[in-house]
C-alpha positions as CSV (number, residue, x, y, z in Angstrom):
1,X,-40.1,64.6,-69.8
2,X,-36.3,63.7,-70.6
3,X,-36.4,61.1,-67.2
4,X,-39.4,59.6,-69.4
5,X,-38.0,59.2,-71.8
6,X,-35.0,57.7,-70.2
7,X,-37.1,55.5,-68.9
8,X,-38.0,54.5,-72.1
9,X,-35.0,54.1,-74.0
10,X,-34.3,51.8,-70.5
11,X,-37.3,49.5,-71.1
12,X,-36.4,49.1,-75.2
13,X,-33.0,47.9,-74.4
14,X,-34.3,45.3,-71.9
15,X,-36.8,43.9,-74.0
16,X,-34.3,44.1,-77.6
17,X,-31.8,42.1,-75.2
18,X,-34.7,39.4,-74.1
19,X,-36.3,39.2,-78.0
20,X,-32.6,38.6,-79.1
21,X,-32.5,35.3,-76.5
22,X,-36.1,34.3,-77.3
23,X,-35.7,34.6,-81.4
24,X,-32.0,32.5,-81.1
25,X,-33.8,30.1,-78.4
26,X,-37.1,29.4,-81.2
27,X,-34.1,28.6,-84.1
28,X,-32.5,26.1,-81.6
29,X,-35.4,24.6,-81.2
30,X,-36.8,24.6,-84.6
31,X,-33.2,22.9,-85.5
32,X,-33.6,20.1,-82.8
33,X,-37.3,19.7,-83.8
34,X,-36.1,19.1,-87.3
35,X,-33.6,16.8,-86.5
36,X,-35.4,14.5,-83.9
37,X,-38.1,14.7,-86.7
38,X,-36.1,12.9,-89.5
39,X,-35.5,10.1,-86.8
40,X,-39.4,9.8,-85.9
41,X,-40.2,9.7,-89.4
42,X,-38.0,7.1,-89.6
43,X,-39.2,5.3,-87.0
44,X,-43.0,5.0,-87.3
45,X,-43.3,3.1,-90.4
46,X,-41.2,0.7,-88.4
47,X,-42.9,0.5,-85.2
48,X,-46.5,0.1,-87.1
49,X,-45.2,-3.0,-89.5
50,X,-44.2,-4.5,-86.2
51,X,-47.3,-3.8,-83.8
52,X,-49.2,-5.2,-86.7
53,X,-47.6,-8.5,-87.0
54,X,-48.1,-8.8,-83.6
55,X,-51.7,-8.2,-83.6
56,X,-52.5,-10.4,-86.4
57,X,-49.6,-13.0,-84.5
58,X,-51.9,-12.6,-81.1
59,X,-55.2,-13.4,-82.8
60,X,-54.1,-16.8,-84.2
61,X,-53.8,-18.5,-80.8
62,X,-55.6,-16.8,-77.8
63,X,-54.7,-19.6,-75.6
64,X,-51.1,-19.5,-76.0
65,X,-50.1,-15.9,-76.0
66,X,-46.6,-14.9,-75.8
67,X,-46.5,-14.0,-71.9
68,X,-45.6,-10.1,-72.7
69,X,-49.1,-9.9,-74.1
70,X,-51.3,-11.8,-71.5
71,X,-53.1,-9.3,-69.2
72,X,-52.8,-10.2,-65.6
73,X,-56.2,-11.2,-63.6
74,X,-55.1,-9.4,-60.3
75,X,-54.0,-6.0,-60.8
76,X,-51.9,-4.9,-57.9
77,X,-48.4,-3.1,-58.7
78,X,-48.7,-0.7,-61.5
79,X,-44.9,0.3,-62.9
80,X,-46.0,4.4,-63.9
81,X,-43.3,5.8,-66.3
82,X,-43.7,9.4,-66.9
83,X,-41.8,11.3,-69.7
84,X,-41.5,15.2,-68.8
85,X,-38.6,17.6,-69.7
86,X,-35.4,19.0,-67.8
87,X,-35.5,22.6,-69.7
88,X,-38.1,24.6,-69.3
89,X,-39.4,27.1,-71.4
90,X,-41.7,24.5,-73.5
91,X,-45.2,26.1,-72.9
92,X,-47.7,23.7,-71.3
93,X,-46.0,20.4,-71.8
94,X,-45.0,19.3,-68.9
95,X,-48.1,21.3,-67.2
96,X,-50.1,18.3,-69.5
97,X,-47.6,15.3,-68.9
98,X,-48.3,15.9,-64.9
99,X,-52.2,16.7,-64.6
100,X,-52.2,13.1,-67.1
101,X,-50.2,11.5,-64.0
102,X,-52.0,12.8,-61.1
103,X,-55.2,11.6,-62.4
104,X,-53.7,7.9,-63.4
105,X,-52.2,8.1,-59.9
106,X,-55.2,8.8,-58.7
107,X,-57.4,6.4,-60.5
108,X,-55.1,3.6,-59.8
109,X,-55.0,4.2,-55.9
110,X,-59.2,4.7,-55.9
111,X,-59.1,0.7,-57.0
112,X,-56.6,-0.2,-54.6
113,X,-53.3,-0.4,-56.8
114,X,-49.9,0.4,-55.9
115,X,-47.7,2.8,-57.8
116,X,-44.3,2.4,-58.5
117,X,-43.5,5.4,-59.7
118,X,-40.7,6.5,-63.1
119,X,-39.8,9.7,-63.9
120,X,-37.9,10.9,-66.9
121,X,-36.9,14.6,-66.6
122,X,-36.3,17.1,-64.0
123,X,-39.3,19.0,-64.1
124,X,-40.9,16.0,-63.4
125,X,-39.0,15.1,-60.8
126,X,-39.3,18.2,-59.2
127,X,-43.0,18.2,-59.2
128,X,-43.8,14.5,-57.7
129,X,-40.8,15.6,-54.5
130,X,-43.1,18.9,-54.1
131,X,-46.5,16.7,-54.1
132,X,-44.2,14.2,-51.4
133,X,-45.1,11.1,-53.8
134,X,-42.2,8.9,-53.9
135,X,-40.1,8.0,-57.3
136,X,-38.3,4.8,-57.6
137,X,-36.2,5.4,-60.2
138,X,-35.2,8.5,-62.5
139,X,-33.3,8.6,-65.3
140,X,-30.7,11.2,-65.7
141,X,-28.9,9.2,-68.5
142,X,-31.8,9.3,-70.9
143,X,-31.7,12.8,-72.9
144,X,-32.3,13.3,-76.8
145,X,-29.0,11.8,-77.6
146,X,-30.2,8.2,-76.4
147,X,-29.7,5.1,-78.4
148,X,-32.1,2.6,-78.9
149,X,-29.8,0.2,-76.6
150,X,-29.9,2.8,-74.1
151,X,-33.7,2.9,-73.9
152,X,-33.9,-1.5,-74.5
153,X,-32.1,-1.4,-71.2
154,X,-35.0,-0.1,-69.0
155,X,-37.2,-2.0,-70.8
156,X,-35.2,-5.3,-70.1
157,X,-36.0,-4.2,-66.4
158,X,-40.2,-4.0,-66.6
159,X,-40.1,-6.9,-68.8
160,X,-38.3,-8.9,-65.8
161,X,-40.3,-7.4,-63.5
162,X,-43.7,-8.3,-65.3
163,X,-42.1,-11.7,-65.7
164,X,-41.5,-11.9,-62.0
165,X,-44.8,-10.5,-61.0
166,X,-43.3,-7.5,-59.1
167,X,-45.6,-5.3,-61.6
168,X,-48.6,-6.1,-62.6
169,X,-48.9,-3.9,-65.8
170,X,-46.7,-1.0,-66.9
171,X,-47.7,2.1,-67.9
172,X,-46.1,5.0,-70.0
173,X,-47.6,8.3,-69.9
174,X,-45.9,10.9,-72.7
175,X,-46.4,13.1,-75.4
176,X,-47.7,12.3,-78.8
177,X,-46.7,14.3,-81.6
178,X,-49.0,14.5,-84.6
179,X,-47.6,17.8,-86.5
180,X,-45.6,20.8,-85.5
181,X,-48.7,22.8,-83.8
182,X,-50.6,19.5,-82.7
183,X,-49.5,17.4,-79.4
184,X,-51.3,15.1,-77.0
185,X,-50.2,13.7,-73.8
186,X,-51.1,9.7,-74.0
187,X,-51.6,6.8,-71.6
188,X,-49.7,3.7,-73.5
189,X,-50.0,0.0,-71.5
190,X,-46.2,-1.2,-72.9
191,X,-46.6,-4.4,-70.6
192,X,-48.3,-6.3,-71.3
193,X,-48.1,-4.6,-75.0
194,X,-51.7,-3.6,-76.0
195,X,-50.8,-2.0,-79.3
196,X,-53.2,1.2,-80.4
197,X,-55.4,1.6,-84.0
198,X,-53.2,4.5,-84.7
199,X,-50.1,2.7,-83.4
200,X,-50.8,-0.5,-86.2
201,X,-49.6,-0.3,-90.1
202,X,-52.7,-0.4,-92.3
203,X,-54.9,0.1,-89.3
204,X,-57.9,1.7,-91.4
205,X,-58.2,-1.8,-93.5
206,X,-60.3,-4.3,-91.3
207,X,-58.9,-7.9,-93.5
208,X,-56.8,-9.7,-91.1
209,X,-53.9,-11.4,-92.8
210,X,-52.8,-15.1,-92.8
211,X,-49.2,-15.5,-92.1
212,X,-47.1,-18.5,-93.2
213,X,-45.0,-18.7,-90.0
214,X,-41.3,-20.2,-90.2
215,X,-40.4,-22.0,-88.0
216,X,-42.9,-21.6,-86.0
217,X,-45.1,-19.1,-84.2
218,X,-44.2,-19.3,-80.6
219,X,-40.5,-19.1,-81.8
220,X,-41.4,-16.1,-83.8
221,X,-42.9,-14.5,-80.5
222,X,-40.6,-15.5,-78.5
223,X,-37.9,-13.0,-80.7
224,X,-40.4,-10.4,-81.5
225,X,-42.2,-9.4,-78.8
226,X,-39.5,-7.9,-76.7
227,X,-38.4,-6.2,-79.4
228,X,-41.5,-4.7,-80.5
229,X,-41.9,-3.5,-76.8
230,X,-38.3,-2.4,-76.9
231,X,-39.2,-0.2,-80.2
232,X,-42.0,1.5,-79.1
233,X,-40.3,2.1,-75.7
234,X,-37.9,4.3,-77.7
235,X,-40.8,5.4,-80.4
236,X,-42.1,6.8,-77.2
237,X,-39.2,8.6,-76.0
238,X,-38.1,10.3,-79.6
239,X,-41.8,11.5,-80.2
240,X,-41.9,13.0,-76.1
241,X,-38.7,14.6,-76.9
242,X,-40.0,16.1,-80.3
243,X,-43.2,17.1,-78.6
244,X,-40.9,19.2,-75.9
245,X,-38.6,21.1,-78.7
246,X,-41.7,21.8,-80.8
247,X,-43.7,23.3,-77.8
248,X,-40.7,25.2,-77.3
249,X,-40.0,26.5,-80.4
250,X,-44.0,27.6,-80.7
251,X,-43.5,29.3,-76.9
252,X,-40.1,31.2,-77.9
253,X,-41.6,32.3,-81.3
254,X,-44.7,33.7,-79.5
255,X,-42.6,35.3,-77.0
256,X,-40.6,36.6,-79.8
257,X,-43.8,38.3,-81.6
258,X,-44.8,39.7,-78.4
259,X,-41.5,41.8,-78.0
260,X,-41.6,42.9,-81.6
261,X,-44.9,44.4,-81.1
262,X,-43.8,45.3,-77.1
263,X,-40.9,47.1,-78.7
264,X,-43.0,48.8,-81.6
265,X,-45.1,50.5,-79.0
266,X,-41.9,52.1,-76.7
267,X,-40.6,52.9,-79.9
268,X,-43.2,54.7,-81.2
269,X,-43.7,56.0,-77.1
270,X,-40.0,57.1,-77.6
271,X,-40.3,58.9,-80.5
272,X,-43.1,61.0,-79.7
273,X,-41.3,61.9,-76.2
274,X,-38.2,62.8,-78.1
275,X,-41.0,65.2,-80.1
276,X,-42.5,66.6,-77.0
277,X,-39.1,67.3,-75.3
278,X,-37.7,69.1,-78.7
279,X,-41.4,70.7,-79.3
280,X,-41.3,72.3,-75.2
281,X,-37.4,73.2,-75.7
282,X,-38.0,75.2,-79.0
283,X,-41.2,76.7,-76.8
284,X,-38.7,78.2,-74.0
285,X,-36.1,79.3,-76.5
286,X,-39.3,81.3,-78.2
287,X,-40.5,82.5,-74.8
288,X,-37.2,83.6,-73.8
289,X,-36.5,85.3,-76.7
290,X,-39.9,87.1,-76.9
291,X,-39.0,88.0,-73.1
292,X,-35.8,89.7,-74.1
293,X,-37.3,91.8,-76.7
């Protein structure tokens, strides 16, 4: 009974040692989550004004759009940039990000496109060398603390490469955050830039505004698409990143419920050995007495 409860007392201390990690781990991440929030916030506003000036901008002249929004008749080369994480311990997100990959991989190669694959993180990285599908280019340099110029600086790549007709249309695959508990791995077309209902200020309203457009409308196209790309580019990053440190902090807060409970029941295991071995030692000092007399 007393190696039991040895045992016991062995297993409590484990698991108090691994709820400590788990519970400081969850504050971490409900910290970064916070922060990384107060930028999104700040950001999405931003980035819908902008995709809906260039929708209305893109429906005023369909025969002279801004070359960053034309769609290519001959879809080839697809440029495939896939946000995942370099920690682990964030649930099922990148488990999401990758099955959303595979099957855009897979639906582009059934119609005969190339991929030129882009991975952000090193659990993605370390999934597509396992699967043996190549990676042109990954980006250690690109981490929460990213600037926007960081981010403009890859995007000043595609664009040159759409421009050039090396790619033929590129593709982001991330996370999209929506509310702490709520997040949804998305397929975005950044070029050309096809902006989403949800991604548009005042989406919900169907009256299409009339601009007055100084100097002119090409000129104005000319300067803002690139930078509306640029944006969402980096909208795209901060919400994948919020995504991963919210998953986290929901895994580490459900691993940290589980050992509460986990230790509960050893305690409650231990305390009723302890009983047991006090009960049987107070039985043999009885017996031994009673043998005496």
């Amino acid at each position: 009974m007393a190696e039991k409860l040895n045992v016991l007392k062995a297993r409590i201390k484990a698991i108090t040692g691994t709820h400590k990690i788990t519970k400081t781990m969850d504050m971490i991440s409900r910290s970064r989550t916070a922060k990384i929030l107060s930028i999104e916030q700040g950001m999405r506003p931003y980035t819908q004004k902008l995709n809906r000036i260039i929708e209305e901008l893109s429906h005023t002249d369909l025969d002279n759009l801004h070359p960053l929004l034309k769609k290519k008749k001959n879809i080839k080369n697809i440029t495939l940039f896939v946000i995942t994480s370099t920690r682990g311990l964030c649930g099922s997100y990148n488990t999401k990000i990758l099955d959303e990959a595979m099957e855009r991989i897979r639906h582009h190669h059934r119609h005969g496109r190339e991929v030129e694959l882009h991975v952000l993180g090193k659990k993605g990285e370390a999934y597509f060398e396992k699967q043996k599908i190549p990676i042109a280019r990954k980006y250690p340099r690109i981490d929460e603390e990213s600037t926007f110029d960081d981010c403009a600086a890859v995007v000043q790549r595609f664009m040159h490469d759409y421009a050039t007709d090396k790619s033929s249309r590129v593709e982001v695959i991330y996370m999209r955050y929506y509310t702490r508990v709520v997040h949804m791995p998305k397929i975005k077309s950044l070029i050309p830039m096809i902006p989403d209902e949800e991604d548009i200020e005042g989406h919900k309203s169907k009256k299409n505004l009339e601009y007055l457009i100084e100097p002119d409308r090409d000129s104005v196209l000319k300067e803002i698409v690139p930078l509306a790309i640029k944006t969402y580019f980096y909208f795209m990053i901060i919400t994948s990143f919020l995504s991963e440190n919210a998953e986290r902090s929901i895994a580490m807060r459900n691993a940290t419920d589980n050992a509460e409970r986990l230790l509960s029941e050893l305690k409650n295991k231990a305390n009723r050995a302890r009983q047991e071995n006090i009960t049987n030692e107070l039985l043999d000092i009885i017996g031994g007495s009673e043998a005496i007399d």
